[in-house]
N, C-alpha and C positions, 0 to 999 in steps of 0.2 A: 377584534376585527369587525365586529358586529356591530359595535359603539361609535367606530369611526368609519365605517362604510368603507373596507380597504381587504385589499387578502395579498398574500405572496408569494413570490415564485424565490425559486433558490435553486444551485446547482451541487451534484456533486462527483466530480470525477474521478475516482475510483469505483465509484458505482455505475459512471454513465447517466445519469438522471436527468432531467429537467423536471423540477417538481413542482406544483402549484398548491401552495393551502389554501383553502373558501370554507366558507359556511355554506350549508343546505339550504334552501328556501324554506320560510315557515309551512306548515303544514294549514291545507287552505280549507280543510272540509273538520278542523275541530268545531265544537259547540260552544257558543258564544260563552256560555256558564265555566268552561275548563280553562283553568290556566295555560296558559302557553308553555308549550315546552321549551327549555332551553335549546338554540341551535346544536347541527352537529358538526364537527370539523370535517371537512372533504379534502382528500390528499387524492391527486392527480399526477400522472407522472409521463413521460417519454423517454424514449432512448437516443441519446446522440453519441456521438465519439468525442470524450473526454471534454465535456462541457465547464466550461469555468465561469468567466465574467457576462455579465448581467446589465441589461442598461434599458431603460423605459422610456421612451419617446413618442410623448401622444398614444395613440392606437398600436404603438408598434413595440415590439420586444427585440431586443442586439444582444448577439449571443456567439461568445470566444469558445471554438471546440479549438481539436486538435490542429486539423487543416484546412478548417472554414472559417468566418466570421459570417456567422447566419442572422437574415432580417426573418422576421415571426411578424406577418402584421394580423390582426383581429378581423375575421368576416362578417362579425354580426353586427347591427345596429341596434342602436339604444331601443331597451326594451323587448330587443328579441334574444329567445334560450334556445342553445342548441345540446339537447341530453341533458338538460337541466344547469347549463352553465351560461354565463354571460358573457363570457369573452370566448372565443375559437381563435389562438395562435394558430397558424400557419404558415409552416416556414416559405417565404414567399421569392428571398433572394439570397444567394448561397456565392461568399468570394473565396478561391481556394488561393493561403498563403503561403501553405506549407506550414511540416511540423513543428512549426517557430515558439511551440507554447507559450500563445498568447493568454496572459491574465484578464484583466479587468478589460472594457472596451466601454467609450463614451461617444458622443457626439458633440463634434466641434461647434465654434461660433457658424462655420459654412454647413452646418448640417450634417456633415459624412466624419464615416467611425475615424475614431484615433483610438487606435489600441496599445497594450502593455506589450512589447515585444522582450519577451524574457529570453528567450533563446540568443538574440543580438544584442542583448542590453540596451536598448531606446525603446521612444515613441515610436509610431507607426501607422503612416494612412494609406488606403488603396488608392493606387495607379493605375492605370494601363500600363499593359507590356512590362511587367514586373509583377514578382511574388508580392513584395511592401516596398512603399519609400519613407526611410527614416524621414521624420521631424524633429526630433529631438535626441540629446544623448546625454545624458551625464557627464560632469566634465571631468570626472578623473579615470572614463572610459577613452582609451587613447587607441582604437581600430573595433571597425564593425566585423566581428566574428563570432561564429555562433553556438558560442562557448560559455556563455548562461554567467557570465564574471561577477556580476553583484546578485542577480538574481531580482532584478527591477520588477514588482509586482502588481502596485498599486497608482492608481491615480485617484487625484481629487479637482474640483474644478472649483471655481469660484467666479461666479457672472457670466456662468457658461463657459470659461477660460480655463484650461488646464494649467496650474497652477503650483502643486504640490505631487511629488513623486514615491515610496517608499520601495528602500531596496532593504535586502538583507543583509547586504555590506557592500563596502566602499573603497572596495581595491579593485584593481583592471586584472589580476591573473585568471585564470581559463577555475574558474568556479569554484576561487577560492572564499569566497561567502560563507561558506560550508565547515573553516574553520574559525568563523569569527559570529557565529550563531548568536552566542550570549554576549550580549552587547556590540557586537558591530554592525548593528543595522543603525541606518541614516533615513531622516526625511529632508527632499531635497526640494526646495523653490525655484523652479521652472525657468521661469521668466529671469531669474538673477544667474541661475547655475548654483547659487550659495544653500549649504549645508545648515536647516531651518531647525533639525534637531538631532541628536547623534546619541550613541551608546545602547542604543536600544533595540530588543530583542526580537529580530523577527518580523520588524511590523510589516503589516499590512493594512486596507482597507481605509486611507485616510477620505476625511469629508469633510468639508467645511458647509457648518450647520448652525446658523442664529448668532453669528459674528464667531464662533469658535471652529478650530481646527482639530476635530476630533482625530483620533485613530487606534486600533486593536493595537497593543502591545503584544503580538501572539505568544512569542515564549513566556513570559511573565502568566501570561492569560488573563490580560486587564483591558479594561475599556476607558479610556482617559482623552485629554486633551493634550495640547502642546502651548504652552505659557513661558515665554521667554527663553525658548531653546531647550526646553526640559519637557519632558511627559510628565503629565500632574495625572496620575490615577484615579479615577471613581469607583470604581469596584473590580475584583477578582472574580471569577469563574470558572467552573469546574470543568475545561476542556482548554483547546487552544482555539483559539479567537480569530475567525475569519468573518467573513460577511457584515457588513453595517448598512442599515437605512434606519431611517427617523420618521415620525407619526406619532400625532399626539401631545408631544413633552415627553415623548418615552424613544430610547432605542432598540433595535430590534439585531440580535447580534448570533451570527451563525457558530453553532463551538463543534468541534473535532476532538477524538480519539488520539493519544499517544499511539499512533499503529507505525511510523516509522522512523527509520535511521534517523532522520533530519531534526525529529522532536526531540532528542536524546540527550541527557546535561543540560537539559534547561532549566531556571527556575521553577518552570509550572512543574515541572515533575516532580521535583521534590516537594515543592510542598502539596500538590496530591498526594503523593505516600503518605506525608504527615496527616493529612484529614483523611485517609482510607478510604481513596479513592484511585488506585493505580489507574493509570491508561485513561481516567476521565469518562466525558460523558461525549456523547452525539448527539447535538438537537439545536436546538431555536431559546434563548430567553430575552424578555422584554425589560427593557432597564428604566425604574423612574429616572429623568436627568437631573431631576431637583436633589435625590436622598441619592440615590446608584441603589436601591430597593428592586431586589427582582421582583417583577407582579406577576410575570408570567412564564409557565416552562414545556418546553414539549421534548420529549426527549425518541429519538428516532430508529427505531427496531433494526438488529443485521438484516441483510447485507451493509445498511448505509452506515459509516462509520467515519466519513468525512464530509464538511459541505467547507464549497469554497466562496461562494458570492448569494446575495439575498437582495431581492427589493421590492417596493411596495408597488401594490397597484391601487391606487385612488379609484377609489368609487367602483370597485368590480366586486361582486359578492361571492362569484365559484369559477374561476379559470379555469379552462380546459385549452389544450393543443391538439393538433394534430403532428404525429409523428413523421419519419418518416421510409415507416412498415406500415402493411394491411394495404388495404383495398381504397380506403375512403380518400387519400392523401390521393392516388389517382381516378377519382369519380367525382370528386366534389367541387364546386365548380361557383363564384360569386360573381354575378352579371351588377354592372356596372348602373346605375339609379333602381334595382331590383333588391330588396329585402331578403327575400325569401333565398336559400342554396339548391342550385340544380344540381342533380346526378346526370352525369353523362350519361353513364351505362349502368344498368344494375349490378349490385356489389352480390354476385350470388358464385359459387363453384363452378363457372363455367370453362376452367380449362385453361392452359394457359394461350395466352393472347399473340405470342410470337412462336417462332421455332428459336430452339438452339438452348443454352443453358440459362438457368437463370442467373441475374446478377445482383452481387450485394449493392444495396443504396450508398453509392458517395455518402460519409457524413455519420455513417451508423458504426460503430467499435466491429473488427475482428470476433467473427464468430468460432473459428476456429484457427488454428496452425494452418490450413491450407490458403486463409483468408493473404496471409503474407506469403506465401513463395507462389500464389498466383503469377503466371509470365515471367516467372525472375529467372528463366534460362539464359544464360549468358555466352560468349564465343567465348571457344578455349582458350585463346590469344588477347582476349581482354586483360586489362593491364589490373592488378590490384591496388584500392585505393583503401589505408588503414584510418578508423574515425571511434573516435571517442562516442562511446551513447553515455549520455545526462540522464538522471532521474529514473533510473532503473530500481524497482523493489521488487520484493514478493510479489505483490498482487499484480504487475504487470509484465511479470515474464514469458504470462501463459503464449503470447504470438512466438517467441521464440524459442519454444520446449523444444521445438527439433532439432534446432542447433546447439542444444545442451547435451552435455556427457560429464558426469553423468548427470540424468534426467533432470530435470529445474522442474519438470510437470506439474500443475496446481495437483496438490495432492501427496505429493512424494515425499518420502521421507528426508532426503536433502533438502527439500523447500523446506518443509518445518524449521527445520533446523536453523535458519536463516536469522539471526539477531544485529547484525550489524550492518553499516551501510554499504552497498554494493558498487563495483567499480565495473565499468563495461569496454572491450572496445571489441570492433567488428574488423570484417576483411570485405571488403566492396568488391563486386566486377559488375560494370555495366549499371551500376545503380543497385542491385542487385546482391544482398547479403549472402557470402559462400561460406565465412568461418566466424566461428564468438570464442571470446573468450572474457570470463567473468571470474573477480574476484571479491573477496567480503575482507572491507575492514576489521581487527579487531581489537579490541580494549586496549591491547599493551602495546598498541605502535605498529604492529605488523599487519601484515593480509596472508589470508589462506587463498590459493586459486580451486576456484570451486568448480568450475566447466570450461573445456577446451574441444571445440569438434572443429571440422574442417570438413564440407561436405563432399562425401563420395570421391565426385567427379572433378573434386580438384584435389585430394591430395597427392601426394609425394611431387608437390610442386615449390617447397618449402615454404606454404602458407602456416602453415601451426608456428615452424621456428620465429616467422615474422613478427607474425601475431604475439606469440607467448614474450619476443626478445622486444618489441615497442608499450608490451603490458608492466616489463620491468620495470623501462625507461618512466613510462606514466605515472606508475607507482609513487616511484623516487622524486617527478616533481614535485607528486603531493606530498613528499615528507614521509611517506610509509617504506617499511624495511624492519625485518628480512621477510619474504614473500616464503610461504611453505606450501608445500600441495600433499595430501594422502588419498589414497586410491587403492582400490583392491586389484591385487599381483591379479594378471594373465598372460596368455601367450604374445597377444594381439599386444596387450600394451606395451610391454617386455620387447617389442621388436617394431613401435610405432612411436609409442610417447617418450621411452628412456633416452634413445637417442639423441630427443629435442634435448632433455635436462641435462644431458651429456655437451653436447654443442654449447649450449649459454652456460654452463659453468656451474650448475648446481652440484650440491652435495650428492655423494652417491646414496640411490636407495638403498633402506633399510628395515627389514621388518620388524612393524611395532607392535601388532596385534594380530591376534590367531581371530578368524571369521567363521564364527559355528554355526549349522543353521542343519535343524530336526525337522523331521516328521511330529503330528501331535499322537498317531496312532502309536511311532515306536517310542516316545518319547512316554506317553502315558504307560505302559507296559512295564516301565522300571519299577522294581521290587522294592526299591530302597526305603519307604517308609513301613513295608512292615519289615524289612530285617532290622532298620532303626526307627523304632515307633516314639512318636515321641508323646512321654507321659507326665502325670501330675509330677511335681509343679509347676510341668511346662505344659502350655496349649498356645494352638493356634488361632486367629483372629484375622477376618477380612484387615486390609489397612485402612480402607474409609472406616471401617464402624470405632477407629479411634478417634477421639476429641482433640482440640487441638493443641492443648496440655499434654496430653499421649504421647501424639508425635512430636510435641518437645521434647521430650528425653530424649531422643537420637540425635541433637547435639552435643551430648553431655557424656555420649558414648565416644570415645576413640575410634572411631570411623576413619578412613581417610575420605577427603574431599570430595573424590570422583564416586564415590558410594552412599555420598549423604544425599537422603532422600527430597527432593525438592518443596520449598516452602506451599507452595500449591498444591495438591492432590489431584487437580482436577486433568490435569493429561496423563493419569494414571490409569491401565484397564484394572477397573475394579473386578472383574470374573478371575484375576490372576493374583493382584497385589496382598501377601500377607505379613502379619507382624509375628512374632514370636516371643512370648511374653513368661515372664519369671514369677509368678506370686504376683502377679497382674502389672510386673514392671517391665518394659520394654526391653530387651536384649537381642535382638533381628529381626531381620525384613527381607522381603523379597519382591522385588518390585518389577515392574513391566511396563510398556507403552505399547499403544496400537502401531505400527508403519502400515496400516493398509486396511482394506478389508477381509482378506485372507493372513495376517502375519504378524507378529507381535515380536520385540525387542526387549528382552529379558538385561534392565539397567543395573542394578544391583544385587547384590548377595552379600548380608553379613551377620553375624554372632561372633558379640562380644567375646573379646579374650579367654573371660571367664567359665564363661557356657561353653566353648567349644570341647571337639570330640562326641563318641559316640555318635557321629553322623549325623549331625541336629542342622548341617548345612546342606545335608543328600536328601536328611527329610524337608525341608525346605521346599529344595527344587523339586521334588520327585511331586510332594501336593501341586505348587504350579504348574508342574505338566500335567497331573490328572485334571486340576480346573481348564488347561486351556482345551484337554480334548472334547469336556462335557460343554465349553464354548462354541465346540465346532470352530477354533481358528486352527486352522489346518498348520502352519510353519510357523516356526520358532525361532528364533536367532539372538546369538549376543555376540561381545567381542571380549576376548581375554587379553589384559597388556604380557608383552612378551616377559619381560620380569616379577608377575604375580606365579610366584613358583606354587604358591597351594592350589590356585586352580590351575595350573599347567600340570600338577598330581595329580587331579581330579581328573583333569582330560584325557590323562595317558592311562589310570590304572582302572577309570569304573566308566567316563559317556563317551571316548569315542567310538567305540563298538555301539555304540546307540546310535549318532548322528548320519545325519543322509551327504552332510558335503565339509570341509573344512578348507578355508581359504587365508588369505594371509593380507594385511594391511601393509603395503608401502609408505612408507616415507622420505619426503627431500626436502630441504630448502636453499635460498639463495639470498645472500645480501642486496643491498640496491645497489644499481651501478653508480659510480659516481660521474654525474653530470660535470659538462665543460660550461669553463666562467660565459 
């Protein structure tokens, strides 16, 4: 950056970021006699609401959130620093288009944005008197609706003309992209409508740069070109592949984290496993264009674990923004043939400046669950309108934890649990979200429904049945079936939820699992390792201080599946997890996971065929309850399947007299309905 007098700005949303890398200025009071020290990289950042595409024009920065398209132009003049930086973005004009999630954004031949309108599948410029007015569509998109159908993400220009387009696939159904990930993305030539190159994974980020048509292969996680209808590769990377700008003879290319559904069955992932690199990396690498030689890597600490767009800024040595929090964004002030920046008023504690409450910044992410049911009181005669939510994960449930049951919470032990890709739809009144209802894909074709609420003050209006009987139907467009739900038995559910699975035709429930859950005071109290002590030639062993040769052997055990200890160790509480070992060979374990900070999930129990009796499975547990009490995690809990008859022995003749609660796991499912022609 130093070499070419250049620094760069990149977004990433799931973090919320606008990020700026620069160099420091040199250090101006060393002695002429001491070598200069090398620069140091300066990282800058602000907070926007789901910031994606990036676009540099002159003095100005264009910037795609959730429901803005934000102009950032620069206050200062060549030559002047403000806090040691060269440029002060400031967000100066703000168009709201709604949550259309917009990608990339550029500037047309007339100067004004044309955005990626992903949510409608076209182009897109601002109007008056309109959210967006399409410009362009793809032509195997056959109605504007805004159901995200190829998943259009990319643009490229060429002579300042938008020219080239990349989707992730090339069918018109409502976000069927999503099953043609590996190999059905298309880049598409503008100006013709014709299909410019196809088969290909994911892409994003096309450029036309030095008579070539670059573009991120993202599932592959390649950098390559397009040459006669094909992607000609230059080099592979160790992430998925978003952001591209150029500088130098070198490219500069944004990489991401396998963190979701959508990266899953890709090429890049498997062969990251191969190089032993699960999940990838996060950061910035510089590409020679001559060899595809990386020269340069940065790789980008949690929280950040995805970036979506990157670009250069020419001739700026340390960017900095202003946000749009604190004080300065309203005090700071640039007079027109004036250098220098006035303060309105001083930026000091003096109180706030209005009455009444404060308000969140248009433009700034959801601080909390209250940020969304702000004003969303609705008449009780408002009519219900049912909608599909898009691009629902983990990381972005947090605004609608209160419409989860049970809890989706950042944090919660259901979150965790979360591996597959999520399927969403809502109940509307008034604009206004009153019920959710959320399902997870998974592996073998089917979906589990993971959360169904219905707020308060609307049910027993037969919103749930609605909701849960158009989540069927959804389902089944996409091909998924049969739909299961499990949930812990109560009274409320038992005379709220059965009913609905009663009406739509589900199986009756069934209990699958006994739900135990101790104190760690009475739980440590249990006697059972000294009336079964266990001795030479058995002893006990944390389960991390095994190597990972060690923990091999417990596949070579007859274990069943749901007992086998996971390849990872590390979401394991090590204060609990122990091996139980034979003449120093493996033969049980007892394993745990954290759910909380107060609470722990006792996953496994087992000894080998061989070794059992004599209680070597009571001394087992009875050691994990003493470790979890001297952890101080107060509550305990596991789940026993209703057909494991030894520990349904275990429960009835030595711990339920121990435990504080015992609950029960329901089960039902339901096939897909079958749709009319």
């Amino acid at each position: 950056m130093q070499g070419l007098g250049l620094s760069l700005a990149f977004t990433t949303y799931r973090a919320n970021r606008l990020l700026f890398l620069g160099t420091g200025a040199p250090a101006s009071d060393a002695p002429a006699s001491q070598a200069a020290s090398p620069p140091q990289l300066k990282l800058h950042e602000r907070l926007f609401d789901r910031p994606m595409g990036l676009y540099v024009a002159g003095e100005s920065l264009w910037l795609a959130t959730r429901c803005q398209i934000w102009r950032l132009d620069n206050l200062l003049d060549a030559g002047q620093l403000h806090e040691g930086g060269d440029r002060l973005y400031v967000p100066a004009a703000g168009f709201t288009t709604g949550d259309v999630n917009a990608h990339e954004v550029v500037l047309g031949p007339d100067g004004q944005p044309i955005f990626v309108n992903t949510a409608f599948s076209c182009l897109a410029s601002l109007a008056p008197g309109c959210s967006f007015a399409p410009t362009w569509t793809p032509p195997f998109i056959s109605q504007l609706a805004g159901d995200d159908r190829c998943h259009l993400n990319g643009l490229a220009l060429k002579d300042g003309i938008p020219t080239w387009a990349s989707a992730c696939g090339g069918s018109d159904g409502a976000s069927t992209w999503r099953h043609h990930r590996n190999g059905g993305g298309v880049l598409i030539h503008i100006p013709s409508g014709e299909l410019a190159a196809t088969g290909l994974s994911m892409p994003h980020s096309p450029r036309w740069h030095r008579g070539r048509l670059w573009l991120l292969n993202s599932g592959s996680g390649e950098l390559g070109w397009i040459e006669d209808g094909r992607f000609m590769p230059l080099c592979a990377l160790p992430g998925f592949v978003r952001g591209l700008a150029f500088a130098g003879g070198c490219a500069v290319v944004g990489l991401s984290k396998l963190r979701s559904p959508q990266f899953t069955g890709l090429p890049l992932e498997e062969r990251l496993n191969q190089e032993g690199l699960p999940g990838g990396c996060c950061g910035l690498r510089v590409i020679d264009l001559a060899s595809g030689a990386v020269l340069h890597s940065l790789d980008l600490p949690e929280p950040i674990d995805e970036l979506f767009d990157l670009v250069v800024l020419p001739g700026v040595r340390q960017p900095r923004a202003l946000g749009l929090q604190g004080e300065e964004i309203d005090c700071l002030v640039k007079l027109p043939g004036r250098s220098e920046l006035v303060h309105v008023r001083p930026m000091a504690p003096s109180g706030k400046p209005h009455q009444g409450p404060s308000v969140r910044p248009f433009g700034l992410p959801a601080a909390s669950p209250d940020d969304r049911t702000e004003g969303s009181a609705a008449p009780a005669d408002s009519p219900i309108h049912y909608q599909r939510v898009f691009h629902l994960t983990p990381a972005n449930l947090a605004p609608y934890a209160d419409l989860t049951f049970p809890s989706l919470a950042p944090g919660s032990a259901a979150q965790a649990g979360i591996i597959g890709e999520l399927l969403g739809l809502s109940a509307m009144a008034s604009g206004a979200m009153v019920a959710f209802a959320i399902a997870e894909r998974r592996e073998d074709g089917g979906a589990r429904l993971l959360s169904l609420k219905v707020e308060s003050a609307w049910r027993r209006r037969g919103i749930g049945t609605g909701l849960l009987q158009r989540l069927m139907v959804f389902l089944a467009e996409e091909g998924i079936g049969p739909l299961s739900v499990r949930y812990q038995a109560s009274p409320e559910l038992s005379a709220s939820f059965e009913p609905i699975l009663a009406r739509l035709g589900w199986s009756p429930p069934r209990t699958d699992f006994l739900l135990l859950e101790g104190r760690s005071e009475q739980l440590a109290a249990i006697d059972w390792a000294d009336r079964h002590p266990i001795t030479a030639p058995y002893h006990l062993l944390p389960w991390h201080a095994l190597n990972d040769s060690e923990r091999a052997r417990a596949a070579m055990l007859e274990a069943p599946a749901e007992v086998q200890p996971p390849p990872d160790p590390r979401g394991l509480e090590p204060a609990i997890c122990l091996a139980l070992l034979y003449h120093d060979d493996l033969v049980g374990w007892l394993l745990a996971q954290r759910t909380g900070a107060t609470s722990v999930r006792y996953s496994s129990l087992f000894v080998a065929q061989a070794h059992r009796g004599r209680g070597r499975a009571m001394a087992l547990l009875a050691e994990g309850f003493r470790r979890q009490h001297s952890a101080a995690i107060p509550v305990g809990r596991t789940a026993i399947e209703i057909g494991n008859n030894s520990m349904l022995r275990l429960l009835q003749r030595h711990l339920g007299a121990h435990l504080s609660g015992i609950g029960h796991s329901r089960r039902s499912y339901t096939r897909p309905p079958k749709l009319g022609n």
